[in-house]
C-alpha positions in Angstrom: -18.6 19.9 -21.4 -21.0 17.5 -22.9 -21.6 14.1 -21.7 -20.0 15.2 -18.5 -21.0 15.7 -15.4 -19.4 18.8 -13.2 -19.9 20.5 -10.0 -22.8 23.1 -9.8 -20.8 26.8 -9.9 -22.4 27.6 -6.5 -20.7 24.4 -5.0 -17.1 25.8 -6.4 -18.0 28.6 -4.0 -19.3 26.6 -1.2 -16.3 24.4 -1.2 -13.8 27.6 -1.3 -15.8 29.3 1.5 -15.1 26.2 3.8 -11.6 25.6 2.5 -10.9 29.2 3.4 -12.3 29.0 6.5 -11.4 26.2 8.1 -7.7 25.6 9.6 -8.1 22.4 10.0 -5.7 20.1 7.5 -7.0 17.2 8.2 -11.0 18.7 7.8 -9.5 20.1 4.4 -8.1 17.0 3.5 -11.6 15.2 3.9 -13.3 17.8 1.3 -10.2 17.3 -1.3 -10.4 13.4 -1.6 -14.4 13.2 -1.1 -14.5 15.8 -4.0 -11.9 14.1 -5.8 -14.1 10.7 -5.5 -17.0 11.6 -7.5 -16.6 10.6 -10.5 -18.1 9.4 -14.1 -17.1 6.8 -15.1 -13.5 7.1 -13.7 -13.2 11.0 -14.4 -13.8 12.9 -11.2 -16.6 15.7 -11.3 -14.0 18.4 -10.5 -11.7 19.8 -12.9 -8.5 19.1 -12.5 -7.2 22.8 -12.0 -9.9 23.2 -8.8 -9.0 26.8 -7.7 -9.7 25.8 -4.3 -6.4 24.1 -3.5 -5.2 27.3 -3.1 -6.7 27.5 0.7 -5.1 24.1 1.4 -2.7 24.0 4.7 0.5 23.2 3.6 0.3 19.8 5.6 -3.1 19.3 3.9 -1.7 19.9 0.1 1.3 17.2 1.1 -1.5 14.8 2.5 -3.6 14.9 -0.5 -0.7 15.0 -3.4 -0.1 11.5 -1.5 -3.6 10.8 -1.5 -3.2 11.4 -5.9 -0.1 9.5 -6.4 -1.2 6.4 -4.4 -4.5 6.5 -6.0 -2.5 6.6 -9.4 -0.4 3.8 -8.8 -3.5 1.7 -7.0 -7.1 3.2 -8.9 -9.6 1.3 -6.9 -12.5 2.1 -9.4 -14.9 0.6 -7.0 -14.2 2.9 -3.5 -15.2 6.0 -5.9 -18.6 7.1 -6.1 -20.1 6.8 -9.3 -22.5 8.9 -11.0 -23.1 7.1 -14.4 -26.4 7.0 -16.1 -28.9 4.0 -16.2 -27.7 4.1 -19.8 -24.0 3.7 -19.6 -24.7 1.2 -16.7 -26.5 -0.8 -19.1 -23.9 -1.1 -21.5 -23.0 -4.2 -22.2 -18.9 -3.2 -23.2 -18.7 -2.7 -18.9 -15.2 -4.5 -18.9 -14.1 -2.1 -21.6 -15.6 1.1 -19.5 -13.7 0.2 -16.2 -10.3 -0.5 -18.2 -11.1 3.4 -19.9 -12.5 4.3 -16.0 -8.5 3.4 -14.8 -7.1 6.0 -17.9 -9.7 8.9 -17.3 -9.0 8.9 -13.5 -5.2 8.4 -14.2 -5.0 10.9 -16.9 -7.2 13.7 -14.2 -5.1 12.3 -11.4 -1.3 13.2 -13.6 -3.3 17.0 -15.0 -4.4 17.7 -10.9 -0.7 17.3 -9.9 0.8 19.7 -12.2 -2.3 22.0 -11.3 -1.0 22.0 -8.1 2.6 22.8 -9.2 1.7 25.2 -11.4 -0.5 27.2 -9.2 1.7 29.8 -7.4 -1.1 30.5 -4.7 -1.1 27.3 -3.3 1.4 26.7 0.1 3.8 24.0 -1.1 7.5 23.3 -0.4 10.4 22.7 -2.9 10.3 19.3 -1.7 6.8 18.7 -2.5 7.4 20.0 -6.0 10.4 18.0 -6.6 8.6 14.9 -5.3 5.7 15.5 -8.0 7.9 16.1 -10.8 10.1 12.7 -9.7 7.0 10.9 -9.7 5.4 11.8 -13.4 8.9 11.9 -14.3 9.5 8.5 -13.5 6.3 7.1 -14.4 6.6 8.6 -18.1 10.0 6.6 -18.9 10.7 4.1 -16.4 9.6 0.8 -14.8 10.2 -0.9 -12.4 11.2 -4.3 -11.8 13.6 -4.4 -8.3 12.8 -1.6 -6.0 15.7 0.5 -4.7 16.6 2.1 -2.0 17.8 5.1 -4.0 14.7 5.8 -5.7 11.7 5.5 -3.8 9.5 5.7 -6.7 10.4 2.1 -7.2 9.0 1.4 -3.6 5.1 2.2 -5.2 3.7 -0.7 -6.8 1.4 -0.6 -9.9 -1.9 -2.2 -9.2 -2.8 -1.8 -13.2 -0.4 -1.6 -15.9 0.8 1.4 -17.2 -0.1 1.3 -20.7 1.3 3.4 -23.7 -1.9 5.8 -23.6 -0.9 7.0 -19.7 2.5 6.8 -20.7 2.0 9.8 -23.3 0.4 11.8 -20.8 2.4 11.5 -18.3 5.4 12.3 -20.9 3.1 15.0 -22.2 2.8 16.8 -18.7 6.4 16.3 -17.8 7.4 18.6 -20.9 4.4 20.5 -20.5 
């Protein structure tokens, strides 16, 4: 797309070729979040329905839909690696970009989940998939202000606001 950067095709193929290869979950693991980490200006470089998730373990898939839902609740902008231009470094709205950074990564971070749900060749349990759907599910129309014992989606806590932008989305996806 323009003004976006993205993975080289041969790397897609590169990446799959290891995924597929290796039987390692915690080497697969490594290549999902490191992947996931590039980013512009908050949006990560990979699309959000990554065919290669597909060769996940099934331990690795439940290690890095953690991986996504902590790093929803608690974006640390700053531990990503950031390819943004001289140009959009130099712009002087940079408290405004890292406020928008939180919303791109959130809004990938919410469209990579149900990627994963939605694709039937990836190895995932019932519980994983319940899990997912309780978490955007809860994030779209809840808050929370005492955590519970009963839901452990109360147990996350939000770093950043939700705000009524990631709100939509997360509604959005939940119906979608």
């Amino acid at each position: 797309k323009p003004d976006r950067f993205k993975l080289a095709p041969e790397m897609d193929v590169f990446v799959s070729d290891f995924l597929q290869e290796c039987q390692d979950a915690d080497k697969q693991l490594i290549v999902m979040v490191r992947f996931s980490a590039l980013t512009n200006k908050g949006y990560p470089v990979v699309p959000s329905v990554w065919r290669v998730v597909q060769h996940l373990q099934p331990a690795a898939v439940e290690q890095y839909v953690a991986w996504l839902k902590k790093t929803f609740l608690q974006p640390q902008i700053d531990k990503l690696l950031d390819f943004s231009t001289r140009k959009q470094k130099d712009n002087p709205a940079a408290k405004e970009q890292k406020d928008d950074s939180v919303f791109r990564l959130r809004k990938w971070i919410i469209s990579r989940l149900c990627a994963i749900i939605d694709n039937h060749l990836v190895k995932k349990s019932e519980d994983l998939i319940m899990d997912v759907a309780r978490f955007v599910f809860f994030h779209a129309f809840f808050g929370t202000k005492k955590a519970s014992a009963d839901i452990p989606e109360t147990k996350g806590k939000l770093s950043v606001p939700l705000d009524d932008k990631i709100r939509a989305v997360l509604v959005n996806s939940f119906f979608g």
